[in-house]
C-alpha positions in Angstrom: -40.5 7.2 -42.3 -41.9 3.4 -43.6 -40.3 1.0 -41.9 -39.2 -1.9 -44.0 -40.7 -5.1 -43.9 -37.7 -7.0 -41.7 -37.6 -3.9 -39.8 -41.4 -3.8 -38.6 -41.2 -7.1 -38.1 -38.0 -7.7 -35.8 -39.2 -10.6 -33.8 -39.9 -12.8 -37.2 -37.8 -15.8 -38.5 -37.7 -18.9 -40.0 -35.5 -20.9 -38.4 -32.5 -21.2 -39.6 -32.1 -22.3 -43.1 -30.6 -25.8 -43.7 -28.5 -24.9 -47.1 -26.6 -22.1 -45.4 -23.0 -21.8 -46.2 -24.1 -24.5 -49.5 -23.5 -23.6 -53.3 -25.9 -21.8 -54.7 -25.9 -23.9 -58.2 -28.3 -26.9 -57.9 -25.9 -29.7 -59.0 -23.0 -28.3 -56.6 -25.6 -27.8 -54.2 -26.8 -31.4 -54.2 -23.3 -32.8 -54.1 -21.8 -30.5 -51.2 -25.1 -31.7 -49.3 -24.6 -35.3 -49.7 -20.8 -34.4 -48.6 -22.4 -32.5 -45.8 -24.7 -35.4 -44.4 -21.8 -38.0 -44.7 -20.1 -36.3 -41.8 -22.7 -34.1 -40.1 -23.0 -36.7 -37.3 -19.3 -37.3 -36.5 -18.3 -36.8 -33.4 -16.9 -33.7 -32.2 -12.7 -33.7 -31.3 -12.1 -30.2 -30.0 -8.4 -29.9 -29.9 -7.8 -26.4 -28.7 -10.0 -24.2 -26.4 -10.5 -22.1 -23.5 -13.7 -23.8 -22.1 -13.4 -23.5 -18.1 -13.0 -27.5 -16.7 -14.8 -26.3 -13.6 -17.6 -26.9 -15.2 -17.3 -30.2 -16.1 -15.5 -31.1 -12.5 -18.7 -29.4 -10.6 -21.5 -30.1 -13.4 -23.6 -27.1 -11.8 -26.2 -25.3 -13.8 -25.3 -22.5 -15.6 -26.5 -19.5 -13.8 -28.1 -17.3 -16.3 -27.9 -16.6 -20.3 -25.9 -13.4 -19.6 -23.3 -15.3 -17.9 -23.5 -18.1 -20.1 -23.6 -16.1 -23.5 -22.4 -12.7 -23.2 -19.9 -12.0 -19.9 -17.2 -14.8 -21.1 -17.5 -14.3 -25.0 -15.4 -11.1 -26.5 -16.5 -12.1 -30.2 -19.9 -11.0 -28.5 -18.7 -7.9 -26.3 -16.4 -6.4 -28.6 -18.9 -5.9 -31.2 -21.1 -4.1 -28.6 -17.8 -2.2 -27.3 -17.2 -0.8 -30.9 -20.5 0.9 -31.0 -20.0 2.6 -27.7 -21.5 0.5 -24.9 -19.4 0.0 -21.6 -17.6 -3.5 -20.9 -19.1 -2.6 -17.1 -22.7 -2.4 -18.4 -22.0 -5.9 -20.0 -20.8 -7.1 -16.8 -17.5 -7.8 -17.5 -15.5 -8.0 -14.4 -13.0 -5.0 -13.6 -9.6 -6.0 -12.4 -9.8 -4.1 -9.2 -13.3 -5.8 -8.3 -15.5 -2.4 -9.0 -19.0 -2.5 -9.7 -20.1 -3.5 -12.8 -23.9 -4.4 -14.1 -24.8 -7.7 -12.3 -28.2 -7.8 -13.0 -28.6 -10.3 -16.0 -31.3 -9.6 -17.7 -30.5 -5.8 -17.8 -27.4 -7.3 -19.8 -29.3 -9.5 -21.7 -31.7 -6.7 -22.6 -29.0 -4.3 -23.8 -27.3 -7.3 -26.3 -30.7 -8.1 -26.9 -31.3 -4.3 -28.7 -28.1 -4.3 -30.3 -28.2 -7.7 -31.8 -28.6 -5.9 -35.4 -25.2 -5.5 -35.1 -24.1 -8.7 -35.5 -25.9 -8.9 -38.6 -23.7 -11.4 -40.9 -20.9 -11.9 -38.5 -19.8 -15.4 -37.9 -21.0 -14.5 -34.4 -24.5 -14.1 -35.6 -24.2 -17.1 -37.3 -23.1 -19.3 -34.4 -25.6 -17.7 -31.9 -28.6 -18.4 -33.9 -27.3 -22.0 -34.3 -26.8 -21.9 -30.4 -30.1 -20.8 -29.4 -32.2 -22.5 -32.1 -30.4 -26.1 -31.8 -29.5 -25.8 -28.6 -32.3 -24.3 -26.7 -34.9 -24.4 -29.0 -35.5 -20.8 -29.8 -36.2 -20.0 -33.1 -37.6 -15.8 -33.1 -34.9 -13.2 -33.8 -33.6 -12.1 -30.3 -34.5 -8.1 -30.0 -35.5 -5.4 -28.3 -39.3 -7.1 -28.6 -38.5 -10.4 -27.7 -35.2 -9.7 -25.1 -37.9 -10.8 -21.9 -39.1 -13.8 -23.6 -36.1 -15.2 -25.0 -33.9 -14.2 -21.8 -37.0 -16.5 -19.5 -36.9 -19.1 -22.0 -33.1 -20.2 -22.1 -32.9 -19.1 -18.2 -35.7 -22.0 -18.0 -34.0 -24.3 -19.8 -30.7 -24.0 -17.9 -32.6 -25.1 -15.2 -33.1 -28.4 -16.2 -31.0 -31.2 -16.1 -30.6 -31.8 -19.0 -28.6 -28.6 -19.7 -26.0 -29.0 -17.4 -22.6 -29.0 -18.5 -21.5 -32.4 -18.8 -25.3 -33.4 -20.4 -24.6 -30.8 -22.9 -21.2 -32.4 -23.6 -22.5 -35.6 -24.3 -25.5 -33.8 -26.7 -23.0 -32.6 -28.3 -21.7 -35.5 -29.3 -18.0 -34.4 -28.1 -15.6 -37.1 -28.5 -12.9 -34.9 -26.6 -11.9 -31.5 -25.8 -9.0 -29.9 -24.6 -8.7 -26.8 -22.4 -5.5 -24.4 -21.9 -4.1 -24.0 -18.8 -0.8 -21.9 -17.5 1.8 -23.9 -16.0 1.4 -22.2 -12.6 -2.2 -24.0 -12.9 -2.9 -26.5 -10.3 -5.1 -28.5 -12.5 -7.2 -29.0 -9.5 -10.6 -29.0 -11.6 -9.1 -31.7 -14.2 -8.2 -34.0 -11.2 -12.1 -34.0 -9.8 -12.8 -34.6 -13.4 -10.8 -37.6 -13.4 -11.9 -38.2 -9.9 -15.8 -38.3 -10.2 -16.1 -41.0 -12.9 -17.2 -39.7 -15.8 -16.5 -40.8 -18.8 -16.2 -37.4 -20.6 -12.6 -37.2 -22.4 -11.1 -33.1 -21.0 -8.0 -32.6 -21.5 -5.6 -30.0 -20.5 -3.0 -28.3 -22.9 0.1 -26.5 -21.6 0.7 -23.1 -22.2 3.2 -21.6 -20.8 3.4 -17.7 -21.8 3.8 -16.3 -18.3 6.6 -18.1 -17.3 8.2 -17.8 -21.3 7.4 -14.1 -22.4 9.6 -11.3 -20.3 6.7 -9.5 -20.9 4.2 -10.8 -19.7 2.8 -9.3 -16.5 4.5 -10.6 -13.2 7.1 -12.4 -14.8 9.2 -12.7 -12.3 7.5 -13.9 -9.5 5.8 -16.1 -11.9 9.1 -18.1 -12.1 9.3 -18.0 -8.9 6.0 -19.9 -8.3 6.8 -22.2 -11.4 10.7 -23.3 -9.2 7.8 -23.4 -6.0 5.9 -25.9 -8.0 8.3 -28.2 -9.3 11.2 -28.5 -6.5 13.7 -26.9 -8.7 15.7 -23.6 -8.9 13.5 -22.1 -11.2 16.2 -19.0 -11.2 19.0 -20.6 -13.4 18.7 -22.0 -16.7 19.2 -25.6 -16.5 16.3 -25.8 -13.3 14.3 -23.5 -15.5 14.3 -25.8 -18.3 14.1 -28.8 -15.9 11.0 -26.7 -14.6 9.5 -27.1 -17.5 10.1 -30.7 -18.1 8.4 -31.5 -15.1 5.3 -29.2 -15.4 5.0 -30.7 -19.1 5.0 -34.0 -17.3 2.3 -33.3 -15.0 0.0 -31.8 -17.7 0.4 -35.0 -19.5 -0.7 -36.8 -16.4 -4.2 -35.2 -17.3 -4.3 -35.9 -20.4 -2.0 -33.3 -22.4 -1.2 -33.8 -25.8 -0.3 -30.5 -26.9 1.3 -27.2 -25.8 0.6 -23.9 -27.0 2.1 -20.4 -27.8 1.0 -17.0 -28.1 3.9 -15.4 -29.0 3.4 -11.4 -30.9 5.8 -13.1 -33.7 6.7 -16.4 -35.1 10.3 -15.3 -34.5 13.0 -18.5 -33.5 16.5 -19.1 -32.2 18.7 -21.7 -31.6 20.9 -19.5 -28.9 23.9 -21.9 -27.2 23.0 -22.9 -23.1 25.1 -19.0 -22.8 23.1 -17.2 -24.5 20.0 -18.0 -23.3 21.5 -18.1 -20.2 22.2 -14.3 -20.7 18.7 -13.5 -21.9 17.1 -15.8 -18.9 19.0 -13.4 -16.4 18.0 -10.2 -17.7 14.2 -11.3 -18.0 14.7 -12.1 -14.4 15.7 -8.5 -13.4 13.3 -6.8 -15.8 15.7 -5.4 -17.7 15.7 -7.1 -21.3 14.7 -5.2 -24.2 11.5 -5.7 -26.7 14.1 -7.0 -29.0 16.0 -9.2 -26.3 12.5 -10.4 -24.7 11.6 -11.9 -28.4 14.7 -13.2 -29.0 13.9 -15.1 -25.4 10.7 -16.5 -26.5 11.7 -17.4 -30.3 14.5 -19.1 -28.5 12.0 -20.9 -25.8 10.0 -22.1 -29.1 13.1 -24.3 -30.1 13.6 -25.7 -26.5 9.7 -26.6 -26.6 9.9 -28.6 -29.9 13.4 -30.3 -28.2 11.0 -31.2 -25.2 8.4 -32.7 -27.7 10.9 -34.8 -29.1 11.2 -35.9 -25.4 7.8 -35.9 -24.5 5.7 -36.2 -27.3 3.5 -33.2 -26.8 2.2 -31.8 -29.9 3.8 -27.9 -30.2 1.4 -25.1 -31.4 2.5 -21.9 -32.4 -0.5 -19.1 -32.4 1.6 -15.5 -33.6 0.8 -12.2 -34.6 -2.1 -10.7 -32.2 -0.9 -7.5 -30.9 -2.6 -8.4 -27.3 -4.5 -6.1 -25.2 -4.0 -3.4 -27.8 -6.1 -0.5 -25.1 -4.1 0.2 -22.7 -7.2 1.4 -20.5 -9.1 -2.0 -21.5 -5.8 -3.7 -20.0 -5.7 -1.7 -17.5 -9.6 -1.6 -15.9 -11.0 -5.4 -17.2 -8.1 -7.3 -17.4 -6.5 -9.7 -20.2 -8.3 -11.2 -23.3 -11.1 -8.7 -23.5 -11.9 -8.2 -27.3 -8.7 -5.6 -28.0 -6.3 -8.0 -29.6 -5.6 -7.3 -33.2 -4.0 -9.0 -35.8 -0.5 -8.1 -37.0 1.6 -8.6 -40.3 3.6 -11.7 -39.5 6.9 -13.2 -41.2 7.2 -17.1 -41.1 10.1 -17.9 -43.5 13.0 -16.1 -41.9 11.2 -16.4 -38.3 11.1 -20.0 -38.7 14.3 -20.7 -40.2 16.4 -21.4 -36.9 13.8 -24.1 -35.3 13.2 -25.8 -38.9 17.3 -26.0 -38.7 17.4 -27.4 -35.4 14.6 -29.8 -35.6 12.8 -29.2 -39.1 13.3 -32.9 -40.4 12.5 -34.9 -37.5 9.8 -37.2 -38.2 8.4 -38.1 -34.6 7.9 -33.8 -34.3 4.5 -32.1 -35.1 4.9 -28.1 -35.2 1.0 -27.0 -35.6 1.4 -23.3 -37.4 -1.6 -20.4 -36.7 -1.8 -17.6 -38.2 -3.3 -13.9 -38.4 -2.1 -12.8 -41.5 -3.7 -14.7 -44.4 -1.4 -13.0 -47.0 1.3 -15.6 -45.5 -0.8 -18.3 -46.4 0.2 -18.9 -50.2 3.2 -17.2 -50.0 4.7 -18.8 -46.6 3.1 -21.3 -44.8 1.8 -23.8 -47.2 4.9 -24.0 -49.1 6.3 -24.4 -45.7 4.5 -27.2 -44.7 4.7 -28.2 -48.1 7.9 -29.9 -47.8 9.1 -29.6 -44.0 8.2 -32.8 -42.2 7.3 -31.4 -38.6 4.8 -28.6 -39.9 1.3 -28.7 -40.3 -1.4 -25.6 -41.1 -3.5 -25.0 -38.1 -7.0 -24.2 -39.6 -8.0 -20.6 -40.3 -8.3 -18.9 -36.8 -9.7 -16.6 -34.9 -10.8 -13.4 -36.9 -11.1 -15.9 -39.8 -12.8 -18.2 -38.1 -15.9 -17.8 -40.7 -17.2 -18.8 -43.7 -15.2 -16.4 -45.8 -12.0 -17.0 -44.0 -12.7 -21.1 -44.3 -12.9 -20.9 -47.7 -9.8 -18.6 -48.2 -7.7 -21.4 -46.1 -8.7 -23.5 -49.0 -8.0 -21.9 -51.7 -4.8 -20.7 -50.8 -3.4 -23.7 -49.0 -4.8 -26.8 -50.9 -2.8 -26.7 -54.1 0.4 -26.3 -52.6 0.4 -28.2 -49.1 -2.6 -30.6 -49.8 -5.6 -31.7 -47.6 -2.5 -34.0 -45.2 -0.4 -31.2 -44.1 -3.7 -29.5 -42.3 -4.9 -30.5 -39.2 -8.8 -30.6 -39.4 -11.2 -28.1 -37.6 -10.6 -26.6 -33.6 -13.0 -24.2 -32.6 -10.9 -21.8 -29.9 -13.4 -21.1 -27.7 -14.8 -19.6 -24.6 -18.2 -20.1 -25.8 -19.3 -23.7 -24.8 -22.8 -23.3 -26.4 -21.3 -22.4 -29.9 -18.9 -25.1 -30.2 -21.4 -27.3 -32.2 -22.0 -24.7 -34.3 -18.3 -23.4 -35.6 -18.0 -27.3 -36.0 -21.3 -27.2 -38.4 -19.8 -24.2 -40.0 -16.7 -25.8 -41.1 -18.2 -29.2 -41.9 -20.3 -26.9 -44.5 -17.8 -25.2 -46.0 -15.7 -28.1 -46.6 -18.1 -30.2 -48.0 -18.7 -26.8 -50.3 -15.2 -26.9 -51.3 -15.1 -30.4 -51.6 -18.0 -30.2 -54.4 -16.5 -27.5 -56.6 -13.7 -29.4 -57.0 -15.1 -32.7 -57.9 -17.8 -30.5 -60.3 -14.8 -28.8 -61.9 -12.7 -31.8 -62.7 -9.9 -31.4 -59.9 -10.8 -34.4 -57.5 -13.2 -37.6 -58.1 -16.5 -37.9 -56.0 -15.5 -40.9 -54.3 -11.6 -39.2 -52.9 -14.3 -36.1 -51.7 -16.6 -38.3 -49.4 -12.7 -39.9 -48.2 -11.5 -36.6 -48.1 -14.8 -35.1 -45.9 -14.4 -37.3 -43.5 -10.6 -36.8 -43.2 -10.9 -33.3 -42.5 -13.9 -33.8 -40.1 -12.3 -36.4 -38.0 -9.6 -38.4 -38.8 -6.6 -35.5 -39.6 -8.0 -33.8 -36.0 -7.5 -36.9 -33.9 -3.6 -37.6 -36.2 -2.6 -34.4 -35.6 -3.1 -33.9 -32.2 -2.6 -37.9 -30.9 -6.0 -37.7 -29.6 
């Protein structure tokens, strides 16, 4: 068999190309590139992520590409996992400490052969961004070039320069926000505070394992959470008091949000009894699926009560059926690449929060969302008139081009640009957060220019409107 020309030549590329993700008509094209230089340069406000603050508290060198690139990021291992190779060979960790692959380059050298396979994934996308603007590597990584590359970045990483807080600052990150649980100590945000530096982490609070029945080890994680706080975590008015004071304490490092990862948007408005009730049979492990929901849509409501106390900005992220494999769960642990997106129902679901607190003006309800049919249908005619609801961008799966300009489409004519809250990345991946920025800075400014070339919005409310959605909605939204 002739090999094609791309094939026989693997190692080849050109860098990447700087109209990606533009209009492919020349007057479009030159308009949604102007658009795209106006706000190319901002600053970075990362709102909601999973970066690890010990690296910012210790500022240690990374200690290999593997580790960097491929053991923490399950938009890179899943891909692999789905074409057969073992979490272990990627060196995932197990949950009971077993051997798995620790030598890096091995790793390295397996993604490096099955890097096809990302072929025209947002992941590919944001790697080749990461390693060509980032560590200056411009060949195709391969089979042929796995040594090579894997020396080159694991040189770099060796350097000053590449250490984590340097790398913040390249980035030009104005601020960025982890997610921590509430049974978190925080003890890597106070040396951040501690040392000096002037680089703005912030915590979020998310408190799903002291909130969801389900969620592994409830029990004695209330226990730990009444531990923490010097209350009696064990009835319902030192729970909630619990909570207050945890919420406090994040916002002593800087919170401004809180987040949750609920399976559905469901919400109550229960009385003090009947969450009472629920609260007591969560304790004892014997609440139902249907009881445990109706406990977490009814700990939504409290949240958004303790945000008009607190200010904290309250983010609801529904519909991933977590940890679908039970054997994934069971062997590697949470958050591994088998989470899958589920139908999701907002009107209904919503209905008993936006009655309790829908029309409060001082209130900011941040909506996510894995089902895009909601979109048009739900959400933006949602936010569309309630006062305390804004779109979160699209997320996770759709966290790409495609699914960027879908949020568009569907949301714009009915919510408008104001009831959306900007860009946040959502990541593990420290090395790709300029690059989902760049990504959604492009396809904006690609929206953007259709609309002004089609009649729908003058060029002058575009370049206002680019730099809203860049910058200034982010920063609104999120009291950053």
């Amino acid at each position: 068999m002739t090999l094609g020309k791309t094939q026989a030549q693997g190692a080849s590329r050109n860098g990447l190309d700087p109209n990606r993700l533009l209009p492919a008509d020349p007057s479009s094209r030159t308009l949604a590139l102007d658009l795209y230089n106006s706000v190319k340069d901002l600053p970075i406000v990362s709102p909601h992520g999973h970066t690890d603050p010990r690296w910012f508290a210790e500022n240690e060198a990374f200690p290999d590409p593997a580790q960097l690139i491929i053991v923490p990021d399950h938009y890179v291992f899943r891909m692999l996992c789905s074409q057969g190779i073992d979490l272990g060979a990627l060196g995932v960790p197990r949950v009971d400490g077993g051997r798995t692959e620790s030598d890096s380059r091995k790793i390295w050298r397996l993604f490096a052969e099955n890097y096809h396979l990302f072929r025209a994934t947002p992941s590919r996308m944001w790697l080749d961004h990461s390693f060509q603007e980032v560590f200056g590597w411009t060949k195709r990584i391969s089979a042929e070039t796995a040594d090579e590359s894997y020396d080159h970045i694991a040189d770099c990483l060796t350097r000053p320069e590449f250490r984590p807080r340097a790398l913040f600052e390249r980035f030009n990150i104005e601020a960025i926000a982890t997610t921590e649980s509430p049974l978190d100590d925080l003890k890597w945000h106070r040396q951040i505070r501690d040392s000096g530096w002037t680089g703005r982490v912030v915590t979020a609070y998310r408190p799903d394992a002291v909130v969801d029945p389900e969620f592994e080890g409830f029990q004695g994680n209330i226990e730990k959470f009444g531990e923490l706080t010097g209350e009696n975590a064990t009835t319902w008015q030192g729970y909630l008091n619990a909570h207050r004071s945890r919420r406090a304490y994040f916002k002593s490092f800087g919170a401004t949000s809180s987040d949750h990862g609920h399976p559905t948007a469901r919400t109550e408005n229960l009385s003090a009894v009947q969450a009472d009730e629920l609260f007591q049979k969560a304790l004892k492990g014997s609440c139902t699926p249907q009881e445990a929901d109706a406990f977490r849509g009814h700990m939504l409501t409290e949240m958004a009560r303790m945000s008009l106390e607190d200010d904290l900005v309250l983010q609801i992220h529904p519909g991933s059926h977590r940890n679908h494999s039970k054997a994934i769960m069971q062997t590697f642990g949470r958050d591994k690449g088998f989470d899958i997106p589920t139908q999701t129902n907002y009107v209904d679901a919503l209905k008993p929060l936006l009655d309790a607190v829908g029309l409060e003006k001082n209130l900011s309800v941040i909506l996510f969302t894995l089902d895009e049919t909601a979109y048009a249908r739900e959400l933006a005619p949602l936010a569309g008139v309630y006062p305390v609801l804004k779109l979160g961008p699209a997320w996770w799966f759709y966290d790409s081009p495609e699914g960027m300009r879908r949020f568009r489409e569907t949301t714009t004519e009915t919510a408008g640009f104001y009831n959306t809250v900007g860009f946040n990345d959502d990541t593990r991946a420290f090395c790709s957060i300029p690059a989902r920025h760049d990504v959604a800075r492009r396809v904006d400014s690609a929206y953007l220019a259709s609309l002004v070339t089609s009649g729908r919005l003058d060029e002058d409310e575009a370049f206002e409107v680019a730099l809203d959605l860049t910058y200034r909605l982010v920063k609104q939204a999120y009291r950053l």
